[in-house]
N, C-alpha and C positions, 0 to 999 in steps of 0.2 A: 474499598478495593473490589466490593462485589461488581462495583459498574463493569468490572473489567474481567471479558470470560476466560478461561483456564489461566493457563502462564501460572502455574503454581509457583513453582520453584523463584521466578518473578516477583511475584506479587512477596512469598514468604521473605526474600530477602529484604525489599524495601521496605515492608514495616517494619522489621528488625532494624532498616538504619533508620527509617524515622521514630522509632522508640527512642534508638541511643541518640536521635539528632544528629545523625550524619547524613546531614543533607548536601550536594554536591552542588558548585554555582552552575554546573553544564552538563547536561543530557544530551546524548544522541539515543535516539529512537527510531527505529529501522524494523520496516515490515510492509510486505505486499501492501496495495490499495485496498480499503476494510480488514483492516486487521489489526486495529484497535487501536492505531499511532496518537488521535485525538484524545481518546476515551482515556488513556493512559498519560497525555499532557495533563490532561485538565485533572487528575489523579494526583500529580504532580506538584502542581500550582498551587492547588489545594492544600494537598500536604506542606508546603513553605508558606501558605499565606493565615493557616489554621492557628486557633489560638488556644484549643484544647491544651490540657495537659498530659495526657497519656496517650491516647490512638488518636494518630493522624493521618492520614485528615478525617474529621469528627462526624463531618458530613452537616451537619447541623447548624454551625455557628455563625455568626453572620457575615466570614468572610469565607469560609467553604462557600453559602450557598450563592456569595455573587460569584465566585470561580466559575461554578459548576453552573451558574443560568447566563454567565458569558459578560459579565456589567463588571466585572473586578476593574477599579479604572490604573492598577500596578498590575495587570498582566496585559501584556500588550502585543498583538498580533501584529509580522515585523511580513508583509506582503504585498503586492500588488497583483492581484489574479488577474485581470488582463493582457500582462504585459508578460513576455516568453519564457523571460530571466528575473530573477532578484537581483538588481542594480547593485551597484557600491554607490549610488546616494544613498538608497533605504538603508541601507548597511550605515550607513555613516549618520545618517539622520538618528537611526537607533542608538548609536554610542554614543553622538550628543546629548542626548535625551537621556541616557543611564545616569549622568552625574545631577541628575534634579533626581533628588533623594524623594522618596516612596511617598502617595499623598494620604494614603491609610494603611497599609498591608507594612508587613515585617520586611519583605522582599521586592523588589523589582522586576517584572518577569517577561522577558519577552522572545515569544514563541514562533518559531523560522519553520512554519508549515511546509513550504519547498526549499529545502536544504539544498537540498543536490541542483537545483537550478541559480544557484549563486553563479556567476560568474567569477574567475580566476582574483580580479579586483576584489570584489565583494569579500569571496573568500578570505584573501589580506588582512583588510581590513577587518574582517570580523575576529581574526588570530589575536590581534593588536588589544583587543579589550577581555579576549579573555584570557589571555596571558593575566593581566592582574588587573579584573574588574576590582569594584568597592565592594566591600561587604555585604550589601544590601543587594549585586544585584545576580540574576540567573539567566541562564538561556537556556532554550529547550528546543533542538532540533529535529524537526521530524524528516526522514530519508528514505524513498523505496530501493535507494542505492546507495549507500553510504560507502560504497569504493569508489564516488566518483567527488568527495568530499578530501581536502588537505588532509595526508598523513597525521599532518602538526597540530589539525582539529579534533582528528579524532582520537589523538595523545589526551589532549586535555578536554575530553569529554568520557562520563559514564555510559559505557557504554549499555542500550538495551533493548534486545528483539525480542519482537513477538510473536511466537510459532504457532503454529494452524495447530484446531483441536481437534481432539479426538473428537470421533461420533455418538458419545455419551456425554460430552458437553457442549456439543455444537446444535445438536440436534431438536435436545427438549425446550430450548430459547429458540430456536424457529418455529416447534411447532405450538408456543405459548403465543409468539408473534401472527405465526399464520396456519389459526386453529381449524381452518376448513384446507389445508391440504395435508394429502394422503402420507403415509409415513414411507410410501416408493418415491413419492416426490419430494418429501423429507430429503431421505437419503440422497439421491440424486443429486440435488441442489450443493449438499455439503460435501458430495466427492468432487464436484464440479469444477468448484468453490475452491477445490486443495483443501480443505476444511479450516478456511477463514469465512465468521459471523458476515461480514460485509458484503463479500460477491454473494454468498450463498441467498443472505434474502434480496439481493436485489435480482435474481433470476427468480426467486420464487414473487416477488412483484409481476416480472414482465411476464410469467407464465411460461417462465426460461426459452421463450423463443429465439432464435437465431439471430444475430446482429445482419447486417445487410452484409456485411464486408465476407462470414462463413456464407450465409445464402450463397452471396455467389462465387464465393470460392467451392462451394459444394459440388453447383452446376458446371463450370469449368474443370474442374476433375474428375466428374463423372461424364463428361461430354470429351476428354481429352482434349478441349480448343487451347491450344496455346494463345491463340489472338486474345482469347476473352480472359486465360491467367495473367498475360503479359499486362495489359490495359487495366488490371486490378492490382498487380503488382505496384505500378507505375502510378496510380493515383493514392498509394499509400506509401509514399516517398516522402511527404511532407509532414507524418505524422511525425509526434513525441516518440523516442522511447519508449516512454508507459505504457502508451498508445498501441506501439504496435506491439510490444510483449506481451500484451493483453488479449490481443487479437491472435498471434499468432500459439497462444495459450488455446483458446478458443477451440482452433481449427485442431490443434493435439486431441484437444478429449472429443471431435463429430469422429475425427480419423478413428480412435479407440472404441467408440460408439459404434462406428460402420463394423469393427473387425468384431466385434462383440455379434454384430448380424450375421457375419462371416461361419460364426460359430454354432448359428442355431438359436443365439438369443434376441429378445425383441427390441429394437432402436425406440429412443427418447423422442425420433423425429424424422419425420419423412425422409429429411438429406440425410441423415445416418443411414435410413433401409435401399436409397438410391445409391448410394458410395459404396455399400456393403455389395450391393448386386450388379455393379458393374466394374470393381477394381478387386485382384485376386490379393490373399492376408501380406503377400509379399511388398505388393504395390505401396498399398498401406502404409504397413510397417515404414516402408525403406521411407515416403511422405512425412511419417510420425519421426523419424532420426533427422532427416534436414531440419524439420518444421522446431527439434528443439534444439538444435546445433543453432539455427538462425536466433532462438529465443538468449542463447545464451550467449552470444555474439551482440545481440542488443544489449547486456548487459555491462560488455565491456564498452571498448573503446570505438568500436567498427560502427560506423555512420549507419543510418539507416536506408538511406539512398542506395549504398553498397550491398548490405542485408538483400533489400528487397530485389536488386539486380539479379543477385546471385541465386536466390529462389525462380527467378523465370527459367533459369535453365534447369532448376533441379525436380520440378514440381511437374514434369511433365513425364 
């Protein structure tokens, strides 16, 4: 369980049912991107494929350690990254494949890393076997949305998120990871972050620079051109969901950043002290209310295409 940072109350519960051996055939798993959805499958798998007798998973044994180095050949990644959506062939191809019983492992396991990109079909079909798989077998959903997954699915899954950590668990695993930055760019990174392990060091990687999509969103709101917001708007129509809530994440904390200059404090980055010194706290502000009304509108049902339309007129 150490692999797995905070989520106390998390973690304390499922050893207690893997103590009793109340292991569930289905997990939903549901948390922003880096936020430990993997770390906590593979925890998982582990635990049902371990052959300890008291603490599970052992970490040790010889089928912990093929879960945990990825060779386990009963857990089985149920994806096609490529491709937009999760089919109902792979769906189908996987519940063909559930009634060939385990080739070494106690369990059968197979793990649905894009949950929420199932298609309607898929979805079905995947109802269909866990309504009354075999004994032997499990599924493990992982979701950055799991309200966009069948009610009926998530009936018959345990459900389990994973909440951002506090700054005394977040902190001291990035500064063991990345021992030459400072503890302002500690912090920084894991407020940035929302304080999830995952975004926080990969901006302490890039040396938290700007993605191109804030650059020039930065310059088009400090230059008030509507032509060059509209034209950035419009070529981010075609992202994912993920994609653009991530981005329009992004552009939340340069806005908080700029008003933070507003205030007399110093900006993380050039387009923060430029935003700050040409748009009044109001402007801002009222930018940081659309920018997460649009975030949370991505998260429902409203297209992205629609989102990003709707921001050309409100972002000016």
């Amino acid at each position: 369980m150490e692999r797995l940072l905070g989520n106390g109350e998390l973690k304390a519960s499922l050893q207690a049912a893997f103590a009793a051996d109340r292991i569930s055939h289905s997990y939903l798993i549901s948390g922003p991107a880096g936020s430990g959805k993997h770390t906590l499958a593979r925890i998982l798998a582990a635990a049902m494929q371990c052959t300890a007798g008291d603490r599970r998973p052992c970490g040790v044994c010889l089928q912990c350690r093929k879960v945990f180095d990825s060779v386990h050949p009963d857990v089985i990644t149920v994806d096609e990254p490529e491709k937009k959506t999760v089919s109902v062939d792979l769906i189908r191809r996987a519940r063909t494949d559930l009634y060939i019983r385990p080739n070494e492992g106690r369990r059968k396991i197979y793990l649905i890393p894009r949950a929420n990109d199932m298609n309607a079909s898929a979805q079905n079909a995947l109802l269909k076997i866990l309504e009354e798989p075999p004994e032997y077998g499990a599924f493990l959903l992982l979701s950055d949305s799991p309200e966009k997954l069948l009610p009926t699915i998530r009936s018959r899954c345990v459900s389990l998120h994973l909440s951002p950590l506090a700054e005394r668990e977040c902190v001291p695993a990035l500064s063991a990871a990345f021992p030459e930055k400072s503890p302002d760019e500690l912090h920084r990174a894991w407020e940035r972050a929302d304080g999830y392990y995952g975004p926080a060091a990969a901006l302490l990687r890039e040396g938290q620079a700007l993605s191109a999509q804030a650059a020039r969103f930065a310059d088009c709101f400090a230059a008030r051109s509507r032509s060059g917001m509209t034209a950035l708007l419009v070529g981010m129509e075609r992202l994912k969901r993920d994609q653009l809530i991530q981005i329009l994440n992004e552009w939340i904390e340069l806005l908080a950043d700029a008003i933070r200059v507003r205030t007399g404090l110093p900006g993380s980055s050039g387009e923060a002290v430029r935003l700050g010194h040409s748009r009044t706290v109001a402007e801002l502000l009222g930018a940081v209310r659309n920018l997460q009304q649009a975030a949370e509108l991505a998260k429902g049902n409203v297209s992205v295409g629609t989102i990003c339309g709707a921001l050309q007129g409100q972002l000016m």
